[in-house]
C-alpha positions as a Python dict, from the first residue, in 0.01 Angstrom:
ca = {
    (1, 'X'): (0, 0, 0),
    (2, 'X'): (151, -303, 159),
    (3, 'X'): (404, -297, 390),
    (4, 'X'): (644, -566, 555),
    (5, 'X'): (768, -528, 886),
    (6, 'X'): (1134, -626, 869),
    (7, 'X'): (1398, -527, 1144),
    (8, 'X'): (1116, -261, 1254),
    (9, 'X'): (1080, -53, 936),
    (10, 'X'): (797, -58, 709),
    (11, 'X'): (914, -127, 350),
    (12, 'X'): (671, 4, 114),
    (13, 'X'): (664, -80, -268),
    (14, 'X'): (849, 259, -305),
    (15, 'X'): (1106, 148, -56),
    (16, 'X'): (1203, -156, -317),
    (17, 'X'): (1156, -3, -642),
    (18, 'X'): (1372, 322, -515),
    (19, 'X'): (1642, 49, -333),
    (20, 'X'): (1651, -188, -631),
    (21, 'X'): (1720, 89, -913),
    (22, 'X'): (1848, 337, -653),
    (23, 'X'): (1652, 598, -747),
    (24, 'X'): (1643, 921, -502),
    (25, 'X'): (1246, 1069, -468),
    (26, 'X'): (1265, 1281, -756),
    (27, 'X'): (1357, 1039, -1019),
    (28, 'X'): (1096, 791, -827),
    (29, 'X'): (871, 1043, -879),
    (30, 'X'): (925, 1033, -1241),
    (31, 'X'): (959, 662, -1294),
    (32, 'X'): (665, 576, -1145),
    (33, 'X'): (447, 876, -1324),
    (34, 'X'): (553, 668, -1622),
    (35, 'X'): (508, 359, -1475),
    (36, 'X'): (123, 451, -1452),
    (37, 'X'): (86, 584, -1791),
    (38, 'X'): (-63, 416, -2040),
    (39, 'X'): (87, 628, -2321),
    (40, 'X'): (377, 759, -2191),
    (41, 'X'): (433, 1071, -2103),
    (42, 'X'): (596, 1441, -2287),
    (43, 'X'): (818, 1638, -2070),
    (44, 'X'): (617, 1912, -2095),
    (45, 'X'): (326, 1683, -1891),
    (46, 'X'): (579, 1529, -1625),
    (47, 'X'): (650, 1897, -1577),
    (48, 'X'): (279, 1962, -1497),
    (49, 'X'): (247, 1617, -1301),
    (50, 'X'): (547, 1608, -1077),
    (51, 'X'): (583, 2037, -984),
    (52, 'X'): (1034, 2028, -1103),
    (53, 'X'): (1167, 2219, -1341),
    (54, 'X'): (1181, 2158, -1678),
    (55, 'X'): (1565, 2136, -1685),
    (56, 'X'): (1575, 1903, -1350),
    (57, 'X'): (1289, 1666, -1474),
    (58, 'X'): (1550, 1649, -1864),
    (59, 'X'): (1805, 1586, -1651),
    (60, 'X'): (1635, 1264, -1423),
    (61, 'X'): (1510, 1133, -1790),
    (62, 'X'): (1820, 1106, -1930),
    (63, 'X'): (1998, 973, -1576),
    (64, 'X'): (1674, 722, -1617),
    (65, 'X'): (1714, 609, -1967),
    (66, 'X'): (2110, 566, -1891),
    (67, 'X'): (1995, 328, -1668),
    (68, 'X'): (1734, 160, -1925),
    (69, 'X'): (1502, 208, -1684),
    (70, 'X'): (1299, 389, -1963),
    (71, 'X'): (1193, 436, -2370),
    (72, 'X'): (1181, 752, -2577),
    (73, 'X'): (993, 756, -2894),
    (74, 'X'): (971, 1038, -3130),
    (75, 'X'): (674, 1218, -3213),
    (76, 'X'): (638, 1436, -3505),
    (77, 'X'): (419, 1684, -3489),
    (78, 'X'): (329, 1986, -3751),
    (79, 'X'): (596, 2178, -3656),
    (80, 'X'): (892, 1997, -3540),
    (81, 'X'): (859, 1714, -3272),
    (82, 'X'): (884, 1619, -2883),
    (83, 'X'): (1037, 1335, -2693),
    (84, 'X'): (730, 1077, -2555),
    (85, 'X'): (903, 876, -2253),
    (86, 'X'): (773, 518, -2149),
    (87, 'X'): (898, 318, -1828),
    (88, 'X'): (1015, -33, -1874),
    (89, 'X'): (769, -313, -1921),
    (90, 'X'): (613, -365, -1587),
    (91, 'X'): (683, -739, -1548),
    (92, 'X'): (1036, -676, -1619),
    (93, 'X'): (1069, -459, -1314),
    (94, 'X'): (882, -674, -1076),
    (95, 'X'): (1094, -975, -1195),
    (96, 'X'): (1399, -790, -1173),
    (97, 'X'): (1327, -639, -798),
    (98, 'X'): (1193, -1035, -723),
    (99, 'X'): (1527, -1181, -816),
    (100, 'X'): (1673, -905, -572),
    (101, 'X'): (1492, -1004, -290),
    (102, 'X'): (1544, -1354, -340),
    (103, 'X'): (1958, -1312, -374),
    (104, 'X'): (1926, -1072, -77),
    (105, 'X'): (1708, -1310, 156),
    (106, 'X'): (1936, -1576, 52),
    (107, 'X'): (2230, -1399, 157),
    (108, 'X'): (2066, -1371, 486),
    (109, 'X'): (1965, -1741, 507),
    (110, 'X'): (2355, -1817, 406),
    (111, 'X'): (2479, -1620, 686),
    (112, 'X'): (2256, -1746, 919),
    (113, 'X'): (2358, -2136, 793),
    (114, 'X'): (2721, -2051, 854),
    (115, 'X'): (2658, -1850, 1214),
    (116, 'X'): (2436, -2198, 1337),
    (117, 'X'): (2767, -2431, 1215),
    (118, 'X'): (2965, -2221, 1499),
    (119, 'X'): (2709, -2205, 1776),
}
């Protein structure tokens, strides 16, 4: 994973995805299981994948599609049917965390603009 040394912390990928949507580690955890998948993913299997409780991991996919940060789609299945979650398109997120880090760095450049006018 690549890392950028900024004001001597390593930011990692995580680091912006979790800062951009703040997301705490669990619902990181989730968000980027989907993010992976190619078919989304059943409750039942983030269950199996991440090691939380059903209940907790219901509870982060419903904070996470609040958020639109994620799909459900219905499956039917012989007997009843389950809830198959997807993440967001992938180049939606990167362009969205981009724009973030270009306000941010601008704000930066902005402030240092106006602290050179008084030097």
């Amino acid at each position: 994973m690549k890392k950028m040394d900024f004001t001597c912390k390593k930011v990692t990928l995580r680091d912006l995805v979790q800062c951009n949507y703040n997301l705490n580690d669990s619902e990181y955890a989730i968000f980027a299981e989907l993010m992976h998948s190619k078919g989304g993913l059943s409750v039942k299997e983030l269950v199996d994948k991440i090691k939380k409780d059903r209940t907790t991991v219901q509870k982060i996919l419903t904070k996470l599609l609040r958020r639109k940060l994620l799909m459900k789609r219905q499956m039917n299945l012989e007997r009843g049917f389950m809830f198959v979650y997807f993440s967001k398109n992938k180049a939606e997120v990167v362009q969205e965390i981009e724009e973030n880090i270009k306000a941010y760095f601008k704000a930066i450049q902005d402030n240092l603009d106006e602290w050179k006018k008084k030097v």
